[in-house]
C-alpha positions as CSV (number, residue, x, y, z in Angstrom):
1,X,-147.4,-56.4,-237.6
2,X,-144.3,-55.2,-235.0
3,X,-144.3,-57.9,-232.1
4,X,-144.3,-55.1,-229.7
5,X,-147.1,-52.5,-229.1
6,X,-147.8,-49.8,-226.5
7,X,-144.2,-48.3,-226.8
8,X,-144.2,-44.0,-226.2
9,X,-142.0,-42.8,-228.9
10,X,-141.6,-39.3,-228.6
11,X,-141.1,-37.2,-231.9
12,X,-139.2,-34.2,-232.6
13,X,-139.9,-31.6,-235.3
14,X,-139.6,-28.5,-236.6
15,X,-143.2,-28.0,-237.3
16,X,-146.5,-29.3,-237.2
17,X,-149.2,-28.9,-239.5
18,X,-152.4,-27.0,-238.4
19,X,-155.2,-26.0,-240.4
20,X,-153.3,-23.1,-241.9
21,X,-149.8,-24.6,-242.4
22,X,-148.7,-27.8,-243.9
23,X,-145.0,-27.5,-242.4
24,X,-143.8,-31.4,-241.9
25,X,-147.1,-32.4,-243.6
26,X,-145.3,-36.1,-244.2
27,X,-143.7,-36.5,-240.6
28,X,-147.8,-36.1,-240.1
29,X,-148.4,-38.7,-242.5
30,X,-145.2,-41.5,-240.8
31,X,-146.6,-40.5,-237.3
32,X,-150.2,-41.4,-237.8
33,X,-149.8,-44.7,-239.4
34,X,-147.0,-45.2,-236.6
35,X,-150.0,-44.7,-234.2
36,X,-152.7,-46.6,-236.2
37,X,-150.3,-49.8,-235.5
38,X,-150.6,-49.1,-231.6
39,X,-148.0,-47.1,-230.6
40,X,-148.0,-43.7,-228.2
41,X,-147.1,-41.4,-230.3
42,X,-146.4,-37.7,-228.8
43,X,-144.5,-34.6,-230.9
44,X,-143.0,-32.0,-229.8
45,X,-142.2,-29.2,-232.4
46,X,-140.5,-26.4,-231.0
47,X,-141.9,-22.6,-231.7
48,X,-139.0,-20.1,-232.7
49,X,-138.5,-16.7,-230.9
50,X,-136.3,-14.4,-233.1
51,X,-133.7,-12.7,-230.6
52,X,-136.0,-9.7,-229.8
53,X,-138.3,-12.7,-228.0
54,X,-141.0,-11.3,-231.0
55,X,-142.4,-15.0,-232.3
56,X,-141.0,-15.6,-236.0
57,X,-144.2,-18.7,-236.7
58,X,-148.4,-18.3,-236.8
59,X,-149.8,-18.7,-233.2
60,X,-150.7,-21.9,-232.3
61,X,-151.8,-23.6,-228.9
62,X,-148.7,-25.0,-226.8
63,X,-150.9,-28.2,-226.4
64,X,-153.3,-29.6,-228.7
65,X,-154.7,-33.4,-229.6
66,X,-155.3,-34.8,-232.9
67,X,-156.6,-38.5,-233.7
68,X,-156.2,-40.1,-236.7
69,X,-158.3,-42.3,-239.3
70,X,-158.6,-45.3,-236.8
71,X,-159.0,-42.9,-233.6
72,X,-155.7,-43.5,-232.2
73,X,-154.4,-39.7,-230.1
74,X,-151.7,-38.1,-231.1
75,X,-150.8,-35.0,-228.3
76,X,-148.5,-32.5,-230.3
77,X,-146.5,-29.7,-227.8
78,X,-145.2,-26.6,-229.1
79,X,-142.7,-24.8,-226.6
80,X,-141.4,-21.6,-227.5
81,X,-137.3,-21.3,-227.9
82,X,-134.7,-19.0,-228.5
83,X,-133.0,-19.2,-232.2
84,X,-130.4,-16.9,-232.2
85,X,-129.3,-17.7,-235.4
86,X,-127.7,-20.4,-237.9
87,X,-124.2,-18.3,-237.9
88,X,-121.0,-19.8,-236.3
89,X,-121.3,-17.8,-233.2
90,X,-124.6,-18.5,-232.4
91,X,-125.4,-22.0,-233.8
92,X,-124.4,-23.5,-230.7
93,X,-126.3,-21.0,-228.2
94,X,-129.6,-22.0,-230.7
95,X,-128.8,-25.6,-230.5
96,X,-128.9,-25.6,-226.4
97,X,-132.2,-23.7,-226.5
98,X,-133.6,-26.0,-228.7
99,X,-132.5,-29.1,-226.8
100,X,-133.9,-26.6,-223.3
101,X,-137.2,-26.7,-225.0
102,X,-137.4,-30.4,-225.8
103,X,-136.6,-31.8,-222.1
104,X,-138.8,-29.2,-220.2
105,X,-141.4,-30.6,-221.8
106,X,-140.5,-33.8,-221.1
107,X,-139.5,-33.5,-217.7
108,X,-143.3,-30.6,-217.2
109,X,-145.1,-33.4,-218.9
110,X,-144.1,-36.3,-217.5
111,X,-143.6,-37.9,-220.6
112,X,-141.1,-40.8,-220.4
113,X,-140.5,-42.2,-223.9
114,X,-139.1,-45.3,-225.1
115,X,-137.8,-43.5,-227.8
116,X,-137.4,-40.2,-229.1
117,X,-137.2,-39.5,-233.0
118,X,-135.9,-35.9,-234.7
119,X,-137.0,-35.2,-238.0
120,X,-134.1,-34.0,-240.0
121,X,-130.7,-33.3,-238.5
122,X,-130.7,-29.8,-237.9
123,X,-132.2,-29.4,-235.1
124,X,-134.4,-32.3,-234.3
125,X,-132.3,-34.7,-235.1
126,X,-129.4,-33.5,-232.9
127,X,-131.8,-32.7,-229.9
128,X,-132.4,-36.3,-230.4
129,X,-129.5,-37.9,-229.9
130,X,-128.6,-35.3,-226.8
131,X,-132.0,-36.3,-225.3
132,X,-131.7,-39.6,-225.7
133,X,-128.4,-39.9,-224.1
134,X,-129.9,-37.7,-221.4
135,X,-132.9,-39.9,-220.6
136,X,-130.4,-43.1,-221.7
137,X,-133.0,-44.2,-224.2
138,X,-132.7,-45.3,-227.9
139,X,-132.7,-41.7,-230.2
140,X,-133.0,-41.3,-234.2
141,X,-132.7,-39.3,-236.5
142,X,-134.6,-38.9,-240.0
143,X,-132.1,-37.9,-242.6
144,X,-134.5,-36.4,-245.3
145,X,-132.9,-33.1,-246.0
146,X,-132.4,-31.8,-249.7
147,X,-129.3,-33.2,-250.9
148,X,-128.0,-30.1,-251.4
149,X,-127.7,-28.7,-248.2
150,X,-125.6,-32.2,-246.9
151,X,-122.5,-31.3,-249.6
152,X,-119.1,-30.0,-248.0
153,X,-119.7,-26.8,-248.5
154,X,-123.3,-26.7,-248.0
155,X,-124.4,-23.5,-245.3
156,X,-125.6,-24.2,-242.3
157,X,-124.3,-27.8,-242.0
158,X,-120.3,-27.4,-243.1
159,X,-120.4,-24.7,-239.9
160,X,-122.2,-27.3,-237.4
161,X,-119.6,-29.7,-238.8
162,X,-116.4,-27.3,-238.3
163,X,-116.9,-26.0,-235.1
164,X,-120.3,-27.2,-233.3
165,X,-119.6,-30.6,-233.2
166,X,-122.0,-32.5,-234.7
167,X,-120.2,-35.6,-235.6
168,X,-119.6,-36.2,-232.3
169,X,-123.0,-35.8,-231.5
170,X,-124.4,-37.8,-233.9
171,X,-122.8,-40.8,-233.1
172,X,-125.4,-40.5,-229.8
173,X,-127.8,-41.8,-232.2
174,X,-129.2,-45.4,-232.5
175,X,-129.5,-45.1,-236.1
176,X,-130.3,-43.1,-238.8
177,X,-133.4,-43.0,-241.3
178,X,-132.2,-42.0,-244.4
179,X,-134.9,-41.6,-247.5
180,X,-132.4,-42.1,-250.5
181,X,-129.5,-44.3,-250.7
182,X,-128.1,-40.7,-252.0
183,X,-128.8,-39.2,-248.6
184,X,-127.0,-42.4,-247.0
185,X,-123.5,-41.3,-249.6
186,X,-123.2,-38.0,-248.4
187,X,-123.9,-38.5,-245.3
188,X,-120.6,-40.9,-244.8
189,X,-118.9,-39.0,-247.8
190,X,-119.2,-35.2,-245.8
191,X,-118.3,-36.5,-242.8
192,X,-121.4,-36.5,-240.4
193,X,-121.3,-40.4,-239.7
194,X,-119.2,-43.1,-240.4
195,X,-119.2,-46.3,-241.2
196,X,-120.2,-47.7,-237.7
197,X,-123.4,-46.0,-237.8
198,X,-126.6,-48.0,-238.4
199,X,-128.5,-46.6,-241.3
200,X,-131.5,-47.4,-243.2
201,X,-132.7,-46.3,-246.6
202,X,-136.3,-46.2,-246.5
203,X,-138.1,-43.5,-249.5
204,X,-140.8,-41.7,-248.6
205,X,-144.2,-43.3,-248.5
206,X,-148.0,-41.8,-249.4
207,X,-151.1,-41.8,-247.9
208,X,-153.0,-44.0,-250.6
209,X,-156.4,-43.1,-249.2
210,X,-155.1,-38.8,-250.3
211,X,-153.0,-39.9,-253.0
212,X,-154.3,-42.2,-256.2
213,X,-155.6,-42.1,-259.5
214,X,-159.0,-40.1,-259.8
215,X,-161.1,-40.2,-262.9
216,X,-159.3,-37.3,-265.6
217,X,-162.7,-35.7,-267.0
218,X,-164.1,-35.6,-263.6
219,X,-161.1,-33.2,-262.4
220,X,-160.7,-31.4,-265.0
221,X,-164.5,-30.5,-264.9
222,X,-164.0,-29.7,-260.7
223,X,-161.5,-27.3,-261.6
224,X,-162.4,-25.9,-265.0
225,X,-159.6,-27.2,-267.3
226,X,-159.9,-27.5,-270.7
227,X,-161.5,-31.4,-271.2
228,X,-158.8,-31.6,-274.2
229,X,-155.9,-30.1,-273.3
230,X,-152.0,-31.3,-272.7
231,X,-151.7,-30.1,-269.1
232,X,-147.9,-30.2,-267.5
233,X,-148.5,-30.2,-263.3
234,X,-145.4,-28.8,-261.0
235,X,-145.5,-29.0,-257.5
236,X,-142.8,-27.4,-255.0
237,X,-141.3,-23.6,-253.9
238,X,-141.5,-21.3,-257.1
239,X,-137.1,-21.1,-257.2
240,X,-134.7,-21.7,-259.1
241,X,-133.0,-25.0,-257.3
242,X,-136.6,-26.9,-258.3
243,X,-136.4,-25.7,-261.6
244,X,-139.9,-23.4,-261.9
245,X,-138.0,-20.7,-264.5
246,X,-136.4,-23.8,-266.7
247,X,-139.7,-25.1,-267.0
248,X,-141.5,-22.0,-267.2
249,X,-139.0,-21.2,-270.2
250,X,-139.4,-24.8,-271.9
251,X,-143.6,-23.8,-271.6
252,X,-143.3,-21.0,-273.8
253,X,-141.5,-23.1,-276.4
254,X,-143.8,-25.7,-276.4
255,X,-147.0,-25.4,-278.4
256,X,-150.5,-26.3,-277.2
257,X,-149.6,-26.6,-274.0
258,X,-151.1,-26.0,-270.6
259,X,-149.6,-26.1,-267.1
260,X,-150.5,-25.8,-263.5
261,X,-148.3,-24.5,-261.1
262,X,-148.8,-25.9,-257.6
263,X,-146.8,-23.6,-254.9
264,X,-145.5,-20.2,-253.8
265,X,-142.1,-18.2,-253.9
266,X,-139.8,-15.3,-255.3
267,X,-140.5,-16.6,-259.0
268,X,-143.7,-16.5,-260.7
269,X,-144.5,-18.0,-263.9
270,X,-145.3,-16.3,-266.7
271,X,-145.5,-19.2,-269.8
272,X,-148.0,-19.4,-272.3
273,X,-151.1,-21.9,-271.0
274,X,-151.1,-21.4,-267.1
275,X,-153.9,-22.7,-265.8
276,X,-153.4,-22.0,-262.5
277,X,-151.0,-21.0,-260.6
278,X,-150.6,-21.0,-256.4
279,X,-150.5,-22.6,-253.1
280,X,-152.5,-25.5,-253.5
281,X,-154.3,-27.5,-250.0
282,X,-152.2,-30.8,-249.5
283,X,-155.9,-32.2,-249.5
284,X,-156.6,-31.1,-252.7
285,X,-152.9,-31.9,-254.7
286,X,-154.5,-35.2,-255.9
287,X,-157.3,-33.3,-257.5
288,X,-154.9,-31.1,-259.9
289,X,-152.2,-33.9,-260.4
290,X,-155.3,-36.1,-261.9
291,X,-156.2,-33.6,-264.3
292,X,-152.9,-33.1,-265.3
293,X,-151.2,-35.8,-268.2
294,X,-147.4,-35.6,-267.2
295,X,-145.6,-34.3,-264.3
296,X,-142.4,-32.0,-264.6
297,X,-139.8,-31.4,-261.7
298,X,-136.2,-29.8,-263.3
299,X,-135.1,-30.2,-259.3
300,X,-131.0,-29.8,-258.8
301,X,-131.5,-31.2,-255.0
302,X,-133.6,-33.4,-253.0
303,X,-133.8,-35.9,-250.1
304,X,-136.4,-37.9,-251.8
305,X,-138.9,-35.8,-253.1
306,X,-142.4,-36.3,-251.8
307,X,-143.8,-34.5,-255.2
308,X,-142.8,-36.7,-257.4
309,X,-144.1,-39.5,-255.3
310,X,-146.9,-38.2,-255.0
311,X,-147.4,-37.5,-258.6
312,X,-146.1,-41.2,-259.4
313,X,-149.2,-42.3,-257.2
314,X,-152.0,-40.5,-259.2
315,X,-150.4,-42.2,-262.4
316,X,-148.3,-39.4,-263.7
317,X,-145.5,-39.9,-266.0
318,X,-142.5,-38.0,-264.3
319,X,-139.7,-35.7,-266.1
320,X,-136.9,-35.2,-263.6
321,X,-133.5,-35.0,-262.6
322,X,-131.0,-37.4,-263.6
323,X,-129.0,-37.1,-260.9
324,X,-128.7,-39.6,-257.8
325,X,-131.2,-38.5,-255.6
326,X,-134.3,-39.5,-257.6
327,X,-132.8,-43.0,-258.2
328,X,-134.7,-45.1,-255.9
329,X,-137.5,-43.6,-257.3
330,X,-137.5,-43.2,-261.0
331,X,-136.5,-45.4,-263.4
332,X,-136.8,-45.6,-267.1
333,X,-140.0,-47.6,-266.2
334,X,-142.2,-44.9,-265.0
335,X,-140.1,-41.6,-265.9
336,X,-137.9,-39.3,-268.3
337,X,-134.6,-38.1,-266.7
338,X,-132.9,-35.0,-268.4
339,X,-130.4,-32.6,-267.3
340,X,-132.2,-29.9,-265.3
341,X,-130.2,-27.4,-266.4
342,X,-131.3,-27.9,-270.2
343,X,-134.0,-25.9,-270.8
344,X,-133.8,-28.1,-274.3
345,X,-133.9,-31.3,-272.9
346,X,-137.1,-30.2,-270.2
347,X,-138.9,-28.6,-273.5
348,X,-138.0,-32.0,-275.5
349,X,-138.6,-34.5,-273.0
350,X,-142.8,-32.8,-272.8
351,X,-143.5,-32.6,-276.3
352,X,-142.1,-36.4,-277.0
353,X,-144.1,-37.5,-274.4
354,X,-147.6,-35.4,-275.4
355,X,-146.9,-36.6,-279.4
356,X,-146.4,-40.2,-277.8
357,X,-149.7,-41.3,-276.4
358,X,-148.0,-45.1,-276.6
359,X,-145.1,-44.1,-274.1
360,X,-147.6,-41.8,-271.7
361,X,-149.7,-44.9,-271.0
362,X,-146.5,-47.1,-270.4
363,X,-144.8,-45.0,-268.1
364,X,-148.4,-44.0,-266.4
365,X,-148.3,-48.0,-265.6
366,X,-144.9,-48.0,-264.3
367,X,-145.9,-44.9,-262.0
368,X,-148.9,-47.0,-260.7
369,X,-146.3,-50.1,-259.9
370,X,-144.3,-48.2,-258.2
371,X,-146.3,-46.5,-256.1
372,X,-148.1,-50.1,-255.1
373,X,-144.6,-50.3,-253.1
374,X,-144.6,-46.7,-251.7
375,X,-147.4,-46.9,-249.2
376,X,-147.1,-44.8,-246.1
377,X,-148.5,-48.0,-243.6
378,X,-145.2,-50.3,-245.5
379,X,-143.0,-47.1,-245.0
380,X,-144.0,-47.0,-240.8
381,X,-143.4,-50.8,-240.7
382,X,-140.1,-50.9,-242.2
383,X,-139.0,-48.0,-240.1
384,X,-140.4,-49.7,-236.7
385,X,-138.3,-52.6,-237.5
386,X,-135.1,-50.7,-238.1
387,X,-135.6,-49.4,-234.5
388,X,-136.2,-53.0,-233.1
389,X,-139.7,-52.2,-232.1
């Protein structure tokens, strides 16, 4: 347990889930075991007008209250703000409205936190560091974006490098909570911190009590599956960067072969054996990840990808990238790394491991192992002791 409870920590995100969005679904996740171990914890997610002042996100209330498992509040404020937009012109105006929006409803609330903590840089985690320099209290900042977007040349972030002056910003910050030891490189190697910074690498974590292995038969029978079928599961946006048309084409080389697609975007797929296909509840992703035999992510970027942990909890063998961002995750242990952009390798890597009934049941275990250290409760204890609390 931290030695110290009671503490306000005040958390800053782009979104909050309701019951018809699951936007920061796993900031949810962090923030309620943060409050079952006896913290105040308060959000504040920030509601975008586009420049015509017509609102851009679903209605929602500007105050609500949500309690957890163990009854412990959580008071969530959305305050509308003006995004202008991401564009060097107008990235700084939106950054100032952002940061307006935060402290009105500190200062209209009478809040007074201990800490504040934005989730992601861009904007949360820079309204974080301004805010806690304005109040003079310790600020942080999650560092969980796709690995992608923190490259050199990576839109918006190169242009809130070059000319909005973020560096400078960031160095506000207390520390930094990054969720790969990937995310910690690039964040030194593109130039938004440097070495002085204090940085932890802490992986995402699950909800075990959502998250774990469910009897096969009893799923498959739920959802009407096949009872004897190979099923491949995918979870995340139907695009290109997470790989849904490379898989989709190694499907329709594979034979005997079912999938279930679990998302929504510009893509659809079209392979032989869909099973299903669509946005799927987050309280019902355990169901169809337990009825599936091996899970399949051809992702080219990632902070560390809550999918795949998620899939690694219900006992899924994992085909992925091979590149950094999935190392402190996947090993040879519990998963097959190919190149994503071999639609070859994705198509090879499936049928070796639905012919190999030997290796699916060995790299099922290592999933199970290391999920046993990815728990959501370890994840908020680690994190509160980063932050001295």
């Amino acid at each position: 347990m931290s030695k110290l409870m009671n503490k306000k920590i005040c958390f800053v995100l782009d979104s909050y889930p309701t019951d018809k969005t699951n936007g920061c679904v796993f900031a949810k996740h962090l923030i309620c075991a943060i409050a079952d171990r006896g913290y105040d914890c308060t959000v504040i997610a920030p509601r975008i007008l586009s420049k015509t002042g017509i609102m851009t996100v679903k209605q929602s209330a500007y105050y609500t209250e949500e309690f957890t498992l163990k009854g412990r509040k959580i008071k969530i404020f959305r305050p509308f703000y003006l995004h202008l937009s991401s564009q060097k012109r107008m990235m700084g105006l939106s950054m100032n409205n952002h940061f307006r929006s935060v402290m009105r409803v500190i200062k209209q609330e009478k809040l007074e936190p201990d800490v504040i903590y934005g989730h992601f840089i861009y904007q949360c985690g820079l309204t974080a560091a301004r805010v806690g320099e304005k109040l003079g209290i310790p600020s942080y900042c999650a560092c969980g974006e796709n690995s992608l977007r923190l490259q050199e040349d990576s839109m918006p972030y190169c242009t809130g490098l070059k000319y909005h002056n973020w560096t400078s910003i960031l160095k506000k910050l207390s520390g930094i909570v990054c969720v790969s030891g990937n995310n910690k490189e690039l964040l030194l190697k593109s130039g938004f911190v440097d070495m002085s910074m204090k940085m932890g690498v802490f992986p995402n974590g699950i909800d075990k009590n959502k998250f774990c292995i469910l009897d096969k038969e009893t799923c498959r029978r739920e959802l009407g599956f096949p009872h004897d079928a190979f099923i491949v599961a995918f979870t995340g946006t139907f695009s290109s960067n997470k790989g849904m048309d490379r898989l989709n084409d190694a499907l329709n080389l594979c034979d005997n072969t079912n999938s279930v697609f679990m998302g929504q975007g510009a893509l659809k797929p079209n392979c032989r054996g869909v099973l299903y296909s669509g946005r799927v509840p987050n309280d019902q992703v355990s169901k169809y990840l337990n009825a599936a035999d091996v899970f399949v992510l051809p992702t080219r970027g990632e902070g560390c990808c809550n999918a795949i942990v998620e899939a690694l909890a219900c006992g899924l063998p994992v085909i992925s990238s091979d590149l950094p961002f999935n190392d402190d995750i996947l090993s040879t242990e519990n998963s097959i790394r190919i190149d994503v952009e071999s639609v070859e390798q994705i198509r090879e890597a499936i049928e070796r491991l639905k012919d190999d009934n030997s290796l699916r049941e060995t790299l099922a275990s290592g999933a199970q192992k290391t999920a046993e250290g990815l728990s959501i409760e370890a994840r908020a204890e680690k994190i509160l002791e980063f932050m001295n609390l």
